[in-house]
N, C-alpha and C positions, 0 to 999 in steps of 0.2 A: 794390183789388188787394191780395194778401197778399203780404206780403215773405215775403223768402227765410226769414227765422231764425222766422216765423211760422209757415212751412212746417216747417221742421223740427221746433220745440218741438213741433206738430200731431204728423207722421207720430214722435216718440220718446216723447208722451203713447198713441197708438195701438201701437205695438210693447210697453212695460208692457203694456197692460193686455191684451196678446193674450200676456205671458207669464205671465198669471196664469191662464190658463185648462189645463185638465189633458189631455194629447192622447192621454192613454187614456179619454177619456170621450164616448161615443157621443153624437149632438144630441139623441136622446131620451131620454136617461137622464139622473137625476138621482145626487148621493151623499148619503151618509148614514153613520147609526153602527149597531150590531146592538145593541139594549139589552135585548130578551128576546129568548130562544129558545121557542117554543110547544113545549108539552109535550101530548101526543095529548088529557089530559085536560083539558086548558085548552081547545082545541080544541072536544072535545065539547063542553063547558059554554057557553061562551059565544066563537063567531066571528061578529064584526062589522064593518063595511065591506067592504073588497073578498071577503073569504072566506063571508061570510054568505049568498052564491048556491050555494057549492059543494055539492056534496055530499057522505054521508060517506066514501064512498068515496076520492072526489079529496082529502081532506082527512087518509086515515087513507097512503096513496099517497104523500106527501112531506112534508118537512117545511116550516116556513112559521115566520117568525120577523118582531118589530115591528122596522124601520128609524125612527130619528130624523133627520130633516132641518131644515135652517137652513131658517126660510119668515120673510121681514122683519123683526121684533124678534121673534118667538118661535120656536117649533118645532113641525112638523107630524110626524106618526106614520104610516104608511104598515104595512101587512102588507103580507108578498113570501111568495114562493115560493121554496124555495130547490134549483137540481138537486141530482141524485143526485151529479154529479160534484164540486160545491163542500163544504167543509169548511168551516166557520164558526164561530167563537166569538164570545162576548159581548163587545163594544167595537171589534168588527173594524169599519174601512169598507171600505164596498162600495159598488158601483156598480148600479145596481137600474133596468127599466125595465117598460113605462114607469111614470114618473112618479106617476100618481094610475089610480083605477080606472076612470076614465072609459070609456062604453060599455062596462060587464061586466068588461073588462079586467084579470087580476089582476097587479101588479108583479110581478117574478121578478129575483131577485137575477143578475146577468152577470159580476162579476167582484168577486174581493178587492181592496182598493187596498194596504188596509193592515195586516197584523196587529196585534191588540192585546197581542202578547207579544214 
């Protein structure tokens, strides 16, 4: 049987670490950092992973910038898509979904978190 103050250290280890979690961030999104912004000619030359199915068209149509993300001791790099309506600079986080390009999928950047200025 758990005592009572086992209960509790339980359910105030449980409230941390549910206040570490960010409640603007959707269950399928992940965050990250803007560390390049793609440039149209970068673009043409050489787009790899999630952007290498697109075409030129969709590709010449918006713009598209690498997110860095925390993945266990190192860092995974992600292409997104970014709307018409966000504004973005270099070191911005953002909120980007989904996640990885699984089935075709391209990430697309959802929200600013945080300006880098």
């Amino acid at each position: 049987m758990v005592s009572k103050k086992m209960f509790i250290v339980g359910l105030a280890a449980l409230a941390a670490l549910a206040g570490c979690a960010d409640p603007r961030i959707g269950p399928n999104s992940k965050t990250g950092w803007v560390t390049e912004l793609y440039t149209p000619a970068k673009l043409q030359a050489n787009h790899s992973g999630c952007l290498k199915n697109l075409s030129d068209e969709q590709l010449a149509s918006h713009q598209y910038v690498e997110i860095t993300t925390p993945h266990l001791r190192s860092y995974r790099y992600v292409s997104a898509m970014v709307p018409e309506a966000i504004k973005l600079h270099l070191h911005d986080k953002v909120e980007f979904s989904p996640p990885s390009c699984k089935d075709g999928a391209v990430p697309e950047v959802v929200q600013i978190l945080k300006h880098s200025r």
